[in-house]
C-alpha positions as CSV (number, residue, x, y, z in Angstrom):
1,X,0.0,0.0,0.0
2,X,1.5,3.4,-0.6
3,X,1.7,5.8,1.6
4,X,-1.3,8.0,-0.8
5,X,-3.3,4.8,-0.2
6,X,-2.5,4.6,3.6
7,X,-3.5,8.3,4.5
8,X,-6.6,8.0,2.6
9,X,-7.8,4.4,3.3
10,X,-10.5,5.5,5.6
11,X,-12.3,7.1,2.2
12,X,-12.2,10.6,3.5
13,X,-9.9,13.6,2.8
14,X,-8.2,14.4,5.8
15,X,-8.3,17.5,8.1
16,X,-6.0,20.5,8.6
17,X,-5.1,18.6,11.7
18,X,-4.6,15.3,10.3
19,X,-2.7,17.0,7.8
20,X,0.0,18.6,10.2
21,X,0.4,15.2,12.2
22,X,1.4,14.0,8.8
23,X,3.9,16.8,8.3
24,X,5.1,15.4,12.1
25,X,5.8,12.4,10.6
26,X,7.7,14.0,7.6
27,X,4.5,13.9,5.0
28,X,3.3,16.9,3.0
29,X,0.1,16.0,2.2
30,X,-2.7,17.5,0.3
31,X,-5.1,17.1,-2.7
32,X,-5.1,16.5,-6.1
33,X,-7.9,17.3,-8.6
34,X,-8.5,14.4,-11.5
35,X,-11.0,16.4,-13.6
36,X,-8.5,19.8,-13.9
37,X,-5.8,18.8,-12.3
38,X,-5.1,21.3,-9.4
39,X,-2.9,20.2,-6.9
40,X,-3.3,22.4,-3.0
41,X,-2.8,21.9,0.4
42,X,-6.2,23.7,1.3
43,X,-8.4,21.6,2.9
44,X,-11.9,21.4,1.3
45,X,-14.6,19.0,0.4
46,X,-14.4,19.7,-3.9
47,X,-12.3,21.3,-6.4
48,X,-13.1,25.3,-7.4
49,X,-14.0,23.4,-10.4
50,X,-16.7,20.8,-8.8
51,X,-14.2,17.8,-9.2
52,X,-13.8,15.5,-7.3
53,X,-10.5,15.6,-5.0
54,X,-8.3,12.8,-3.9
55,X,-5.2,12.8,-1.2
56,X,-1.7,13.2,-2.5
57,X,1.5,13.1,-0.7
58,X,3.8,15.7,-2.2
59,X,7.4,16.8,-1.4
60,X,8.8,17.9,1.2
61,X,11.6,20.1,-0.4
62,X,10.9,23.5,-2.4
63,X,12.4,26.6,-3.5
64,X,11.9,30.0,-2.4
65,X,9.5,31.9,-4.7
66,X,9.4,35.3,-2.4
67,X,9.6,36.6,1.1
68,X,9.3,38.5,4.4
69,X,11.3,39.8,7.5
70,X,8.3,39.6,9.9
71,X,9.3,41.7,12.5
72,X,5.9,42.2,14.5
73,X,3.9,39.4,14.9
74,X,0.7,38.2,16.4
75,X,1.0,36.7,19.9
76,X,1.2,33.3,18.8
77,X,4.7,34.0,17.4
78,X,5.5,36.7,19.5
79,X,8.7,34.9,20.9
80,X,9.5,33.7,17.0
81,X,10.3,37.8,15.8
82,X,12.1,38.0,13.6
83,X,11.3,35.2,11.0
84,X,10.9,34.7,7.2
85,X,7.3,34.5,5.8
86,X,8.2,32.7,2.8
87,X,6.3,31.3,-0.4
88,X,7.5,27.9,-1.4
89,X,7.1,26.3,-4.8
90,X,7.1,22.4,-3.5
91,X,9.0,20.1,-5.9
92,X,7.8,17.6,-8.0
93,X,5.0,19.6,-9.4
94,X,3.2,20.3,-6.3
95,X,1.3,23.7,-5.2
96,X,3.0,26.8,-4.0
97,X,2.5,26.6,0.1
98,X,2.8,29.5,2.5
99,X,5.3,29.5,5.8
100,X,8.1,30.4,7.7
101,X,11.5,29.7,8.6
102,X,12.6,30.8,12.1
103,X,15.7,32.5,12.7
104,X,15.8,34.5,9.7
105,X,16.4,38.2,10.5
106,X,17.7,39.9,7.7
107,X,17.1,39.9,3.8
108,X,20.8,39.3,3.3
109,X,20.4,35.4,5.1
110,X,17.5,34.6,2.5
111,X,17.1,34.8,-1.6
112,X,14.5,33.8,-3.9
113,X,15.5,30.5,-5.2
114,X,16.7,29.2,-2.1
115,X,16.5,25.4,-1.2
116,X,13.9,24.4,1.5
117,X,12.8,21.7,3.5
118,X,9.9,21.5,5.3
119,X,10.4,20.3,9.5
120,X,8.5,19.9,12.1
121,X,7.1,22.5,14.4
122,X,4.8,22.7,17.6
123,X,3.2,25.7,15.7
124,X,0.9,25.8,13.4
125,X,1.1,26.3,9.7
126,X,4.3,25.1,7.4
127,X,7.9,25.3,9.2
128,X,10.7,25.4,6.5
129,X,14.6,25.3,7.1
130,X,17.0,26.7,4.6
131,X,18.8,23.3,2.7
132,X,22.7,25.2,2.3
């Protein structure tokens, strides 16, 4: 059984949580559209096209598409300051995803293009670390 097949044996499409206990285990998963092909990590019940949607494991790696230095940040990452907010283009074909790589503090220790990976976090949303 792959591991497509094992997250989505139950017949359902799993939840924003179930999806961030898979990144835990070192699984990006998401959805894939078979009638237009869209791939996202959004959880939702049908395509923006009506399709149907079934659960795909993507990569884990990516590339830096574009950036922030977050410098103020809601409470929740209040201790975090400063981070990247990055945009990531996963590889093998897979959506563009949203998150952010701790640590980061100044434009100079990030470019577009840059090699990510994506790691664990007790926080919510996408964690990325820079691959160098």
């Amino acid at each position: 059984m792959s591991d497509q097949e094992a997250v989505s044996a139950a017949g359902e499409l799993p939840s924003q949580k179930e999806q961030y206990d898979a990144l835990r285990e070192g699984k990006m998963v998401g959805f894939h559209c078979a009638q237009c092909g869209t791939d996202t990590i959004t959880p939702k019940a049908r395509c923006a096209c009506g399709g149907p949607l079934s659960v795909r494991e993507f990569a884990t790696t990516g590339r830096v598409e574009t950036f922030t230095i977050q410098r103020v940040a809601s409470e929740q990452f209040l201790n975090d300051v400063p981070f990247a907010w990055v945009v990531v283009q996963l590889d093998d074909g897979g959506p563009r995803v949203t998150g952010w790589i701790p640590y980061v503090s100044r434009k100079e220790e990030i470019k577009i293009g840059d090699k990510v990976r994506s790691t664990t976090s007790y926080k919510p949303g996408f964690m990325f670390e820079l691959v160098r």
